[in-house]
C-alpha positions as CSV (number, residue, x, y, z in Angstrom):
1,X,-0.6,22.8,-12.1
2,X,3.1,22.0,-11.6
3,X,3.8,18.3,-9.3
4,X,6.9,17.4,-7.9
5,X,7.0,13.4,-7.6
6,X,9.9,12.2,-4.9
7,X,10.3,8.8,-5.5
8,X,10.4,7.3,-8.8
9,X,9.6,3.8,-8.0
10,X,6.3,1.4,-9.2
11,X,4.2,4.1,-6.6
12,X,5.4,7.2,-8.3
13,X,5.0,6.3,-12.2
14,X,1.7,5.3,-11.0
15,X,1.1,8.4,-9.3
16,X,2.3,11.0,-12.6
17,X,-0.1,8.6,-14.8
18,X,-2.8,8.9,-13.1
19,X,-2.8,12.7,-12.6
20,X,-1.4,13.3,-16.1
21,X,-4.9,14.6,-16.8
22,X,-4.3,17.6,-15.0
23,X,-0.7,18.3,-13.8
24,X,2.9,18.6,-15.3
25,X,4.9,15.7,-14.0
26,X,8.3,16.3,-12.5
27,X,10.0,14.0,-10.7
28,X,12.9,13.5,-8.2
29,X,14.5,10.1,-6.9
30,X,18.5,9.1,-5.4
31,X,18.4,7.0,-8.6
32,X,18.5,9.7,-11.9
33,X,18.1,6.9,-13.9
34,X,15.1,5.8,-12.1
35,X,13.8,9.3,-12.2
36,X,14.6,9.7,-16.0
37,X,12.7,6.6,-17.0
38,X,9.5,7.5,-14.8
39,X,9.4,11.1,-16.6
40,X,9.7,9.2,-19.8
41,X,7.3,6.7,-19.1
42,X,4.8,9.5,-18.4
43,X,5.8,12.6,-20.3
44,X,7.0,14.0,-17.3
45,X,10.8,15.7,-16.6
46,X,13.5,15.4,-14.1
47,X,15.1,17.3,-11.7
48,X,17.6,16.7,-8.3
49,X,16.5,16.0,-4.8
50,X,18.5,19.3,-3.4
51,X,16.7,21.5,-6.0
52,X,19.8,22.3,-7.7
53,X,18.7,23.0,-10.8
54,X,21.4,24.8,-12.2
55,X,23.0,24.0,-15.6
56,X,21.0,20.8,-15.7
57,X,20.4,19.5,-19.1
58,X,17.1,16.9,-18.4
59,X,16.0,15.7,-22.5
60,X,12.9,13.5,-22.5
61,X,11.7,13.1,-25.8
62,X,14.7,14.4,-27.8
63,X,13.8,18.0,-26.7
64,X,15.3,19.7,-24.0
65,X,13.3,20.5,-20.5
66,X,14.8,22.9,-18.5
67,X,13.2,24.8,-15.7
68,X,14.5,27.3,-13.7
69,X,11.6,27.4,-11.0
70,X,12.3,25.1,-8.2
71,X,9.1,25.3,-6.9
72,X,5.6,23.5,-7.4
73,X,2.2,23.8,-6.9
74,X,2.3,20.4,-5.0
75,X,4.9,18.0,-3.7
76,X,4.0,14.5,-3.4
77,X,6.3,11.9,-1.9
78,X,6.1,8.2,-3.1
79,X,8.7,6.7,-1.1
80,X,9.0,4.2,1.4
81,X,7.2,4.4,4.2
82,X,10.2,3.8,6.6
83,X,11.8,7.6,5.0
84,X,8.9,9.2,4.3
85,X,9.1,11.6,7.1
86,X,12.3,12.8,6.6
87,X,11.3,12.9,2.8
88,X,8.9,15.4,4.0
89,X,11.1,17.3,6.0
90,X,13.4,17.7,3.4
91,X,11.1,18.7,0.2
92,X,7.9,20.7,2.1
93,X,9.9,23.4,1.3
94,X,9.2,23.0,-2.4
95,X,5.4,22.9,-2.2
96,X,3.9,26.0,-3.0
97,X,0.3,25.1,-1.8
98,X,0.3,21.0,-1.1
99,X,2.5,18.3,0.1
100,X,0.9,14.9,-0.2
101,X,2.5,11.0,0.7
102,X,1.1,7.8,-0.6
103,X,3.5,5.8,1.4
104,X,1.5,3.4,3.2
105,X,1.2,4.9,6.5
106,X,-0.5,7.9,7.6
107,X,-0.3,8.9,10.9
108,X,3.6,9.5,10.9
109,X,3.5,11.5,7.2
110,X,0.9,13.9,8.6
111,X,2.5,14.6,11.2
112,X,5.6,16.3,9.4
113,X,3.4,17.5,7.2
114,X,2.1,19.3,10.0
115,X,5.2,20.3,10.9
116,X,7.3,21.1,8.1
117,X,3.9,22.4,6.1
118,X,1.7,24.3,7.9
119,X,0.5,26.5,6.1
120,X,-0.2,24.5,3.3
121,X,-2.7,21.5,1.7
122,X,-2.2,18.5,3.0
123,X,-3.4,15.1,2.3
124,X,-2.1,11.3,2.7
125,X,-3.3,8.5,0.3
126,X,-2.6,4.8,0.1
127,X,-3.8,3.2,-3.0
128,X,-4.9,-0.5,-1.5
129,X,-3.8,-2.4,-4.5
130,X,-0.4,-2.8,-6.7
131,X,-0.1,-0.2,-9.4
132,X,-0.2,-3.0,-11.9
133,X,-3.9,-3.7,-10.7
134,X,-5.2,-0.3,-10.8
135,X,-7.3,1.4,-10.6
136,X,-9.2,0.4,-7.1
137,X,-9.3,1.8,-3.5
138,X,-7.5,4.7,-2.4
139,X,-7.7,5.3,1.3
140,X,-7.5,9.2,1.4
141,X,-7.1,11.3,4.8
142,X,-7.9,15.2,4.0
143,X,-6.0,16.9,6.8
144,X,-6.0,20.3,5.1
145,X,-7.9,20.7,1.5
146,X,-8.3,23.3,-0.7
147,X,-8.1,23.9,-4.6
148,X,-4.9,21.5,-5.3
149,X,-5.7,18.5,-3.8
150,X,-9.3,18.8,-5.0
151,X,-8.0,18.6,-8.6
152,X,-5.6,16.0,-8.1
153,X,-7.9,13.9,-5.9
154,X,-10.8,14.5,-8.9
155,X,-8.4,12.8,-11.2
156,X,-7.6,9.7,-9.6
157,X,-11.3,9.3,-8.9
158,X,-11.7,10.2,-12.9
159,X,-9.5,7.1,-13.4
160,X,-11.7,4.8,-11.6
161,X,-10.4,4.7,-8.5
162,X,-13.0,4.5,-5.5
163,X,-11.6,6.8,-2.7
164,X,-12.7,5.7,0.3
165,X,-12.5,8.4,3.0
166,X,-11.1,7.8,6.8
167,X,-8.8,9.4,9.6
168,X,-5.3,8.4,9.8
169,X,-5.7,6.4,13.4
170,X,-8.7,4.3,11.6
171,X,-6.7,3.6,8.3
172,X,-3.0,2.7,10.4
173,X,-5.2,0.6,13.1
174,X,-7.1,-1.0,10.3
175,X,-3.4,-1.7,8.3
176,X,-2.4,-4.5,11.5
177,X,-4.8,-6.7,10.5
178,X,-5.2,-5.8,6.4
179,X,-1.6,-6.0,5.9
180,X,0.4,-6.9,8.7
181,X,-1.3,-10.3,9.9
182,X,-2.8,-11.0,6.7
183,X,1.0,-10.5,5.1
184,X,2.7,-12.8,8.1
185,X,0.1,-15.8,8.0
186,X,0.3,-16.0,4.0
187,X,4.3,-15.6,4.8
188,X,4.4,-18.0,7.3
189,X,2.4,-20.9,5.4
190,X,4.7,-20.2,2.6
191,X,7.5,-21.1,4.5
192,X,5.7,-24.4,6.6
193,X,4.4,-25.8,4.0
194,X,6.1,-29.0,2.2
195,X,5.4,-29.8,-1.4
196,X,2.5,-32.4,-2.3
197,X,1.7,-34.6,-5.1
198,X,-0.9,-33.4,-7.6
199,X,-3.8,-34.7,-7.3
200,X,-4.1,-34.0,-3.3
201,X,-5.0,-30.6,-4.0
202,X,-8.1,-29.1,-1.4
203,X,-9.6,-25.7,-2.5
204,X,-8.5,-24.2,0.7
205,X,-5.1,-25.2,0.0
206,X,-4.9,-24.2,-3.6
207,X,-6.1,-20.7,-2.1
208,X,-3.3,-20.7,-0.1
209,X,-0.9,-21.4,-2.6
210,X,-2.5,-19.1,-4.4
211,X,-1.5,-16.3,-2.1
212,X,2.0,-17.4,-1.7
213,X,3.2,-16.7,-4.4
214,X,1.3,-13.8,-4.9
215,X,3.2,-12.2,-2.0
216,X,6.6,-13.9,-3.0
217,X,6.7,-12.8,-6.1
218,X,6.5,-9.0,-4.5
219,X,9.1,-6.7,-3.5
220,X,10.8,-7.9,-0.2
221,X,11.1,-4.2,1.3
222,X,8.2,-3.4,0.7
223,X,7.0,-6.5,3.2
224,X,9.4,-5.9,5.3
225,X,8.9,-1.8,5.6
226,X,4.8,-2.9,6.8
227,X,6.1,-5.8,9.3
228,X,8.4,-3.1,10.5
229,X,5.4,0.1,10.9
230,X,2.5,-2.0,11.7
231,X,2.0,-4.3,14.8
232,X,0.0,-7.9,14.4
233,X,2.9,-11.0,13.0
234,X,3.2,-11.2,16.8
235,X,-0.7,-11.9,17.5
236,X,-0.8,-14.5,14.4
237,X,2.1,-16.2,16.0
238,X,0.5,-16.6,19.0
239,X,-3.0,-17.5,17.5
240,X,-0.5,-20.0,15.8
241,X,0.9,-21.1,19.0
242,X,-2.6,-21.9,21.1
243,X,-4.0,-23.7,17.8
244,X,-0.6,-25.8,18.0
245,X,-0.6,-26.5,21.7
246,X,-4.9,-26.6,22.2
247,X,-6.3,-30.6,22.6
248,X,-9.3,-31.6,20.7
249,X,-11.8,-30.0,22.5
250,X,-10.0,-26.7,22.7
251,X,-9.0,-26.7,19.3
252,X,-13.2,-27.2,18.6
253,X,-13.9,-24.4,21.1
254,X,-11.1,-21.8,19.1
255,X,-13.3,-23.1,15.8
256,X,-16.3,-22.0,17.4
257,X,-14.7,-18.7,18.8
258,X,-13.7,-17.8,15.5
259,X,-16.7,-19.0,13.2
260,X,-18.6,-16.6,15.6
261,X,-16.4,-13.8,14.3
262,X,-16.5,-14.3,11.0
263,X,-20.5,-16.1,10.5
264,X,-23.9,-14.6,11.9
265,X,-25.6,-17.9,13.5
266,X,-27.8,-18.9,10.7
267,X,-24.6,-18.6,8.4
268,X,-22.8,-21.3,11.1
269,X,-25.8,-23.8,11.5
270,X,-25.7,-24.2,7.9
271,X,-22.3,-24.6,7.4
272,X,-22.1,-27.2,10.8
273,X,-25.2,-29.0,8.5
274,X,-23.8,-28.7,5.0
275,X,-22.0,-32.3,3.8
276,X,-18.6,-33.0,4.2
277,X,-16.1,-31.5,1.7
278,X,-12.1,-32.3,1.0
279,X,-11.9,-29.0,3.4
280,X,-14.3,-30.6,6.0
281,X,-13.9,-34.1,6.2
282,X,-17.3,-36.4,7.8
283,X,-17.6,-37.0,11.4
284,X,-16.2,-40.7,11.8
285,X,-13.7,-40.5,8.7
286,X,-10.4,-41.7,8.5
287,X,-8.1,-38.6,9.0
């Protein structure tokens, strides 16, 4: 079969690899360049975002590539989640049987998909892991299948990757707390938190650190585009708040409230129990 990638970032590369098994690559992006070293980087060719194929001249491996069909078997849009609709709207057109998005969100793609692709396949992914670190879980909502997105679906799970069914409401509701919150709190200890000599490291801390600049050494838009389509810095700011503001007995009371959320009983006795750690200093010690 014939894919049309749109989007020739980190997503997309990762995309034609992966489904290199059992599709030719093409791939379209507002940066040529970007699309010409994607198609290189996976054997793949190059063509224009308004399908104007005309006279084009794409080379990838010292041989020309030229196709006159403008059409393919599927379109799959790797962009950013804040275009991906319009993305949609504007290259359904160009799917002969399946448009697809891996942008991160899911209700709003399928929605145009709907709209702009009736007719045809449709299915929204969202690999839950940076393309460096593949393979690993691909959330996977199958709003329409049929004989194209079986294939290409077959290939990523060929790959290793462990695709983990779900509906579109369950995987953007889930997205608040898995990237959202959990993106804002690392964020926002990254920017509280001074410097300390070595030596005064506590595990927790070095966790922490850990994460920081895991998520600081990312791509900026990318955070931004998720604080932007999913709700939950504002419920971490005010978790933030009433831990700030709470006196020593509420502050003991919100520890309780949340060990209960995260520990069955048995698991909180014998943590209350266990000795006192650089992370859980003794009753009575200097603090």
């Amino acid at each position: 079969m014939n894919v049309l990638i749109v989007g020739a970032g980190s997503m997309g590369i990762w995309l034609g690899t992966a489904i290199g098994s059992v599709a030719t690559i093409t791939y379209a992006d507002v940066d040529r360049e970007a699309a010409a070293a994607a198609a290189a980087a996976t054997g793949g060719s190059v063509t224009t975002l308004d399908g104007d194929d005309t006279g084009r001249d794409d080379t990838v491996g010292g041989e020309d590539t030229q196709k006159e069909q403008d059409t393919y078997d599927a379109v799959c849009l790797a962009v950013p989640m804040a275009h991906v609709t319009e993305a949609i709207a504007e290259q359904a057109s160009r799917a002969d049987h399946a448009v697809i998005d891996v942008s991160g969100v899911m209700a709003p793609p399928l929605t145009a998909m709907r709209e702009h692709a009736p007719d045809h396949e449709r299915v929204s992914l969202h690999p839950l892991f940076a393309p460096e670190r593949s393979p690993g879980s691909i959330a996977v909502v199958r709003d329409a299948e049929g004989p194209v997105t079986d294939d290409l679906l077959a290939a990523l799970a060929a790959r290793g990757n462990d695709l983990v069914e779900t509906t579109a409401a369950e995987h953007d509701d889930a997205m608040e707390t898995v990237q959202a919150m959990t993106h804002a709190t690392v964020l926002s200890f990254a920017l509280a938190a001074e410097s300390v000599p070595d030596g005064f490291e506590t595990p927790i801390y070095e966790q922490l650190q850990t994460l920081a600049e895991q998520v600081t050494g990312g791509t900026p838009r990318v955070y931004a585009d998720i604080q932007a389509t999913f709700d939950g810095a504002e419920a971490i700011a005010d978790a933030a708040r009433t831990i700030a503001d709470a006196d020593a007995a509420e502050l003991e009371s919100l520890y309780q409230e949340a060990g209960s959320r995260w520990h069955d009983d048995s698991e909180t006795e014998t943590a209350t129990d266990s000795p006192a750690t650089a992370d859980q200093p003794a009753e009575g010690a200097d603090q």
